[in-house]
BALOBA-1460 file (C-alpha; in Angstrom, 3 decimals):
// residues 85
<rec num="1" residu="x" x="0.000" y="0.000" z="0.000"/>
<rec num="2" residu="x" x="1.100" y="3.985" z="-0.806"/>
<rec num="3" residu="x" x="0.345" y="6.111" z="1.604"/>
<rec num="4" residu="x" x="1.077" y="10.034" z="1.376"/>
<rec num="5" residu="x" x="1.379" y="11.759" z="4.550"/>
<rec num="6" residu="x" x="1.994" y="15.155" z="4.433"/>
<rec num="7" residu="x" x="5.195" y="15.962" z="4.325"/>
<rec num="8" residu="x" x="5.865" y="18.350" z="1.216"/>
<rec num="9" residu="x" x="9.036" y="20.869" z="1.145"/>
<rec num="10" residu="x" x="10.120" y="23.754" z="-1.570"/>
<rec num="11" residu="x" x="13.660" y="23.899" z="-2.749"/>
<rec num="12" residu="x" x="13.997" y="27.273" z="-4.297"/>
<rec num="13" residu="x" x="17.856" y="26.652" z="-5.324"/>
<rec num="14" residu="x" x="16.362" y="23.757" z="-7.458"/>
<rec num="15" residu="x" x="12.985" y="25.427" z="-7.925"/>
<rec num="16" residu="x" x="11.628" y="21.669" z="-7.529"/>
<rec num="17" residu="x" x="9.015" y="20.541" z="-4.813"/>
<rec num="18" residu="x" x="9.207" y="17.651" z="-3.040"/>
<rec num="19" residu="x" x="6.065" y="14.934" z="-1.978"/>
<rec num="20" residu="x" x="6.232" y="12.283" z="0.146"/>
<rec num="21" residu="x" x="4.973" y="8.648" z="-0.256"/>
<rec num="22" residu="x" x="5.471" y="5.281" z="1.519"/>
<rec num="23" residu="x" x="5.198" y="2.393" z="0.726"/>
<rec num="24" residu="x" x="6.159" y="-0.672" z="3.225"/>
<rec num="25" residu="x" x="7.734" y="1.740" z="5.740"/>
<rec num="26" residu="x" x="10.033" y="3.708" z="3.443"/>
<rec num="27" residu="x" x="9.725" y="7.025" z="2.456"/>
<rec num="28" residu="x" x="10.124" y="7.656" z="-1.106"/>
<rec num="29" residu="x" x="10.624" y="11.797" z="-2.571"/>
<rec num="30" residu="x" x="8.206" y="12.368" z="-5.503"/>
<rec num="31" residu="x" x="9.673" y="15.756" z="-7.201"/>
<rec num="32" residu="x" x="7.823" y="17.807" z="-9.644"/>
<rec num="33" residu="x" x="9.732" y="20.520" z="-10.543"/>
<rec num="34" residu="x" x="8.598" y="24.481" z="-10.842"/>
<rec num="35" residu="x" x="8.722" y="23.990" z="-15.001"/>
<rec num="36" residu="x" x="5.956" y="21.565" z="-14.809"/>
<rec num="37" residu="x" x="3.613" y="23.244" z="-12.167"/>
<rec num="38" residu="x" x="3.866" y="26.126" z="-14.710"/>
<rec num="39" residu="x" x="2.652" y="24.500" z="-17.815"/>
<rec num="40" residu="x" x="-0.249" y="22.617" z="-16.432"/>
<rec num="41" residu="x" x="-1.132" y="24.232" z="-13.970"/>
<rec num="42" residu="x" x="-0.254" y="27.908" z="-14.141"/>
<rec num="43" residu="x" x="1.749" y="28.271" z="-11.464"/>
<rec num="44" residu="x" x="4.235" y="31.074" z="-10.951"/>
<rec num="45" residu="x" x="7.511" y="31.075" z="-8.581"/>
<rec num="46" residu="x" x="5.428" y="32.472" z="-5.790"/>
<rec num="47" residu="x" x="2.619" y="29.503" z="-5.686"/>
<rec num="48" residu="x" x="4.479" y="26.386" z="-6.278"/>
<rec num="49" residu="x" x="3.146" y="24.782" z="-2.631"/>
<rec num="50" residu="x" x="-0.324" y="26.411" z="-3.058"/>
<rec num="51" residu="x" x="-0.180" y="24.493" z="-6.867"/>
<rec num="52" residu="x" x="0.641" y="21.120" z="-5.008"/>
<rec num="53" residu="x" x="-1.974" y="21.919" z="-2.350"/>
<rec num="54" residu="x" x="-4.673" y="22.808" z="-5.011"/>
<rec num="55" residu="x" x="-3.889" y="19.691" z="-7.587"/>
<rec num="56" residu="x" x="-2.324" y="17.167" z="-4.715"/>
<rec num="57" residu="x" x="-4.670" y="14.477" z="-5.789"/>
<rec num="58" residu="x" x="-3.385" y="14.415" z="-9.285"/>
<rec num="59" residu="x" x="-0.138" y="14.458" z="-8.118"/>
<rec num="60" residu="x" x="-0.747" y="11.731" z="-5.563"/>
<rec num="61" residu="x" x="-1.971" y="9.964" z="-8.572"/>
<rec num="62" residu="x" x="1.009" y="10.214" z="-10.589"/>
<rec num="63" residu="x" x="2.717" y="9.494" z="-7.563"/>
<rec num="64" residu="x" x="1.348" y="6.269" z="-7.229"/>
<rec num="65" residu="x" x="1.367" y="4.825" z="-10.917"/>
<rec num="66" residu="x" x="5.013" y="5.512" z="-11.072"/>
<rec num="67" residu="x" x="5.897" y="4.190" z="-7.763"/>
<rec num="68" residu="x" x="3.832" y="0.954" z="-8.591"/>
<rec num="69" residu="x" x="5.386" y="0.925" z="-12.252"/>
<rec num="70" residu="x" x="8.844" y="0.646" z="-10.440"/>
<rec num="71" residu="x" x="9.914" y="3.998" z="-12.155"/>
<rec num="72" residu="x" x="12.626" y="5.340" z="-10.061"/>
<rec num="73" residu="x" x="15.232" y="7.535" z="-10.219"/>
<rec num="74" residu="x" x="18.907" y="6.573" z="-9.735"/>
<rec num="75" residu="x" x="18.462" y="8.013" z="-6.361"/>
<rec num="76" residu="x" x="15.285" y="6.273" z="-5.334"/>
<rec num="77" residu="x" x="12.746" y="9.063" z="-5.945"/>
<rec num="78" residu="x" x="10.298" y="9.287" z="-8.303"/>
<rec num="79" residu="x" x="10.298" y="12.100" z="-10.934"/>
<rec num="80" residu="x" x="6.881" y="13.751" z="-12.197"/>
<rec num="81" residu="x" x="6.875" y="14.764" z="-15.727"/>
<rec num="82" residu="x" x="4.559" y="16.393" z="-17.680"/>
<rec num="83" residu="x" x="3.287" y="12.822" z="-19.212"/>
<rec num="84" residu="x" x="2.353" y="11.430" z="-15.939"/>
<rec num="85" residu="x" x="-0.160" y="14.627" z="-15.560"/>
């Protein structure tokens, strides 16, 4: 099971923000960076957390399906691109 608890975090050097998942008792990052908020969903460098808070479930979504596709990054997180949306 995937679980999301809310633990979410802005990295404005990386203009990326972070979502948390787990799944068995590990955490796993799901980024989705400032580029992609911006194209589907308007946001602007002021709103990126408001974006996430406003479209979470979609995100959570995405979240998920790649997580349960095994689609991880090199590091163990799971990247959201524009295609997952």
């Amino acid at each position: 099971m995937i679980s999301f608890p809310r633990l979410e975090c802005w990295n404005d050097a990386t203009k990326v923000a972070t979502v948390a998942a787990a799944q068995n008792k590990k955490r796993i990052l799901c980024r989705v960076s400032l580029a992609l908020l911006a194209e589907k969903y308007g946001a602007s460098e002021n709103t990126p957390m408001q974006i996430i808070a406003e479209h979470r479930d979609a995100i959570q979504d995405a979240a998920r399906k790649l997580i349960e596709a095994d689609a991880f990054e090199d590091d163990g997180s799971i990247l959201i691109r524009l295609r997952d949306l």
